[in-house]
C-alpha positions in Angstrom: 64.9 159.2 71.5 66.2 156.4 73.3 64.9 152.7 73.0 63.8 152.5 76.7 61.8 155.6 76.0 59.8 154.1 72.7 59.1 150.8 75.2 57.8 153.1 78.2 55.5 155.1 76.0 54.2 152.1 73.8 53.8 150.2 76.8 51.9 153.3 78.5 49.5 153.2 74.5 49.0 149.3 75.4 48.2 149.8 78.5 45.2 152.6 77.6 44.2 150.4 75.0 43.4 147.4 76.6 42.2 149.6 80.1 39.6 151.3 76.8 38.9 148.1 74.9 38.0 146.5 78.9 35.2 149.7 78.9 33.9 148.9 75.6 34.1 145.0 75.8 33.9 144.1 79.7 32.5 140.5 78.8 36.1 140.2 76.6 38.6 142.0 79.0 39.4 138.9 81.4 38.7 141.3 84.4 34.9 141.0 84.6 34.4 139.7 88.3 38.0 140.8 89.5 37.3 144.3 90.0 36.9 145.6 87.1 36.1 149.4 88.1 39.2 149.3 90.7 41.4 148.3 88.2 40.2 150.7 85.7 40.9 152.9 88.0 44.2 152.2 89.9 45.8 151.0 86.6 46.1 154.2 84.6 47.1 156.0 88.1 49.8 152.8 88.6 51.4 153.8 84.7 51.2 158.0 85.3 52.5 158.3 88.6 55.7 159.0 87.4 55.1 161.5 85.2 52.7 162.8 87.0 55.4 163.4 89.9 57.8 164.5 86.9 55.3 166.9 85.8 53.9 168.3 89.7 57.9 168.3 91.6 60.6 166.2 89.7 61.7 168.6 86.7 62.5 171.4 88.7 63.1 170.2 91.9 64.5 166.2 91.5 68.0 166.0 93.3 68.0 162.5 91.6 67.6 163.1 87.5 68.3 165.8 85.7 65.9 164.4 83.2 62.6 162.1 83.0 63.7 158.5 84.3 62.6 156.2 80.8 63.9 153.1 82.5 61.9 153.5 86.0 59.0 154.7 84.2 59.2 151.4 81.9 59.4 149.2 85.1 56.4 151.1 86.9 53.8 150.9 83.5 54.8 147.1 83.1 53.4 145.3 86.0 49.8 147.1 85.0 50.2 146.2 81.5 51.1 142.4 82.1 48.8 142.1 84.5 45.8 143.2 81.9 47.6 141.0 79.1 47.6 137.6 81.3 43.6 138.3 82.2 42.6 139.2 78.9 44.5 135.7 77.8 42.6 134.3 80.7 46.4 133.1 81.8 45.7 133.3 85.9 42.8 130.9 85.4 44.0 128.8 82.8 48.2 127.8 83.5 48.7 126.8 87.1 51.9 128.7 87.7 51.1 131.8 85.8 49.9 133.8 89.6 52.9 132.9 91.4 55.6 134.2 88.6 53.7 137.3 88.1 53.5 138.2 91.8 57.3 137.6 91.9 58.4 139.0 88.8 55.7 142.2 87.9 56.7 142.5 91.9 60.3 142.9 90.9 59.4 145.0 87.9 57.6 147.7 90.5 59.8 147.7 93.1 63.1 148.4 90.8 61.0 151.1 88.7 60.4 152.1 92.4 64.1 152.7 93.3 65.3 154.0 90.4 63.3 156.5 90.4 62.6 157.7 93.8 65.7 156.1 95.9 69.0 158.3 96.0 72.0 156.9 94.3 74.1 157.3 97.3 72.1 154.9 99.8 74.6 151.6 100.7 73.5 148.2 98.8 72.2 147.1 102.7 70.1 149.9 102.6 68.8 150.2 99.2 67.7 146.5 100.0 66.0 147.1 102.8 64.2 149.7 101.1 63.1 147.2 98.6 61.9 145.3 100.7 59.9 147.9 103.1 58.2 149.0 99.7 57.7 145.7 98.0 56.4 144.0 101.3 53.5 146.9 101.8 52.7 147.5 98.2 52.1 142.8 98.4 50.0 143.5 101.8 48.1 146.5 100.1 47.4 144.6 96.5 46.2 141.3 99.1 43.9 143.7 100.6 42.6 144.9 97.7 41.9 141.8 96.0 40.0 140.8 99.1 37.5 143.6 99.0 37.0 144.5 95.8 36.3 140.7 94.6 37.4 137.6 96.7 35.4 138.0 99.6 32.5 137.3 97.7 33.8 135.1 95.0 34.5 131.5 94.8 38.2 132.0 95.5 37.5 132.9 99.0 38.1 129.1 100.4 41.4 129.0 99.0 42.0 132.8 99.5 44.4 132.0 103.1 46.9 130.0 101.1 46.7 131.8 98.0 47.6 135.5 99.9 50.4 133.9 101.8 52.2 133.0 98.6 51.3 135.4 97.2 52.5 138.0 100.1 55.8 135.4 99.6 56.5 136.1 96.2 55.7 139.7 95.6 58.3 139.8 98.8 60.8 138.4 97.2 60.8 140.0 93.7 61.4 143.2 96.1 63.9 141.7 97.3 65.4 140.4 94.5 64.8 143.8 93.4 66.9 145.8 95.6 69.8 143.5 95.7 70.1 143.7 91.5 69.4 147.8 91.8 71.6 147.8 94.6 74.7 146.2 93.3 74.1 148.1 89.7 74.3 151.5 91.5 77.3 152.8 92.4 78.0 152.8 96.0 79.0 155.3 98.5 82.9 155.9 99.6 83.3 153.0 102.3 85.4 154.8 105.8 87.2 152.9 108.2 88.2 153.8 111.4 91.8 153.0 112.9 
């Protein structure tokens, strides 16, 4: 079993463990008043949509792997499981810049899981870049959204909420991007033609 499989499945037992200990102990988890329910909810489907597609379509039908994708898998679960490690540490409310690098780098995180698993190996760097950035740019605007009905329209963050979505839209943008150029230039490209 490889290494990049024992991270993706402990970090999937993490993840379920502090998503459980957040039922038991809500006063404890660091998510009480930041939608708690939603995020018990979307986290777990965040980690298992991968296998879940490998399970429904991907083993016997994925033109892409011909078996589970460890390293995208890894990349998908992490974002959740940081995410529930810096509010249980209280580290959003507590060091200044911790917000911005996670939207930027659990953004990058998502968006490479993303390709790797579900972007054809063939696609040009330009492309597979701009299909980094398509994805990373909608899942920011959808997350922003989110946040702003489940718990900032009626929290005390709402009179810096303008500023605080713009960067954050900003830097879950460009982890994407960052994103797709790294899985883009690590990918082997297509045959380049020329006309003369």
């Amino acid at each position: 079993m490889s290494l990049t499989r024992y991270a993706a499945l402990l970090a999937k037992v993490l993840l379920l463990g502090l998503l459980l200990s957040a039922l038991i102990w809500p006063d404890l988890s660091g998510i009480k008043g930041k939608a708690s329910t939603a995020r018990l909810v979307v986290y777990p489907l965040g980690g298992m949509v991968l296998p879940l597609w490998w399970w429904a379509y991907g083993r016997t039908r994925s033109k892409l792997h011909r078996s589970f994708p460890w390293p995208a898998d890894l990349l998908m679960t992490l974002p959740w499981l940081i995410d529930l490690i810096g509010n249980r540490l209280n580290l959003f409310d507590t060091v200044g810049w911790w917000d911005d690098a996670m939207h930027f780098v659990l953004w990058g995180f998502l968006t490479a899981g993303v390709l790797l698993a579900f972007v054809p190996r063939d696609l040009s760097s330009a492309v597979t870049t701009f299909v980094a950035l398509g994805f990373g740019a909608t899942a920011a605007v959808v997350w922003e959204v989110g946040e702003y009905v489940t718990f900032v329209r009626n929290s005390p963050e709402l009179q810096t909420a303008y500023t605080d979505t713009l960067g954050d839209l900003t830097l879950g943008t460009l982890g994407a991007l960052l994103a797709g150029l790294i899985v883009s230039q690590l990918r082997p490209h297509p045959p380049t033609t020329r006309n003369l």
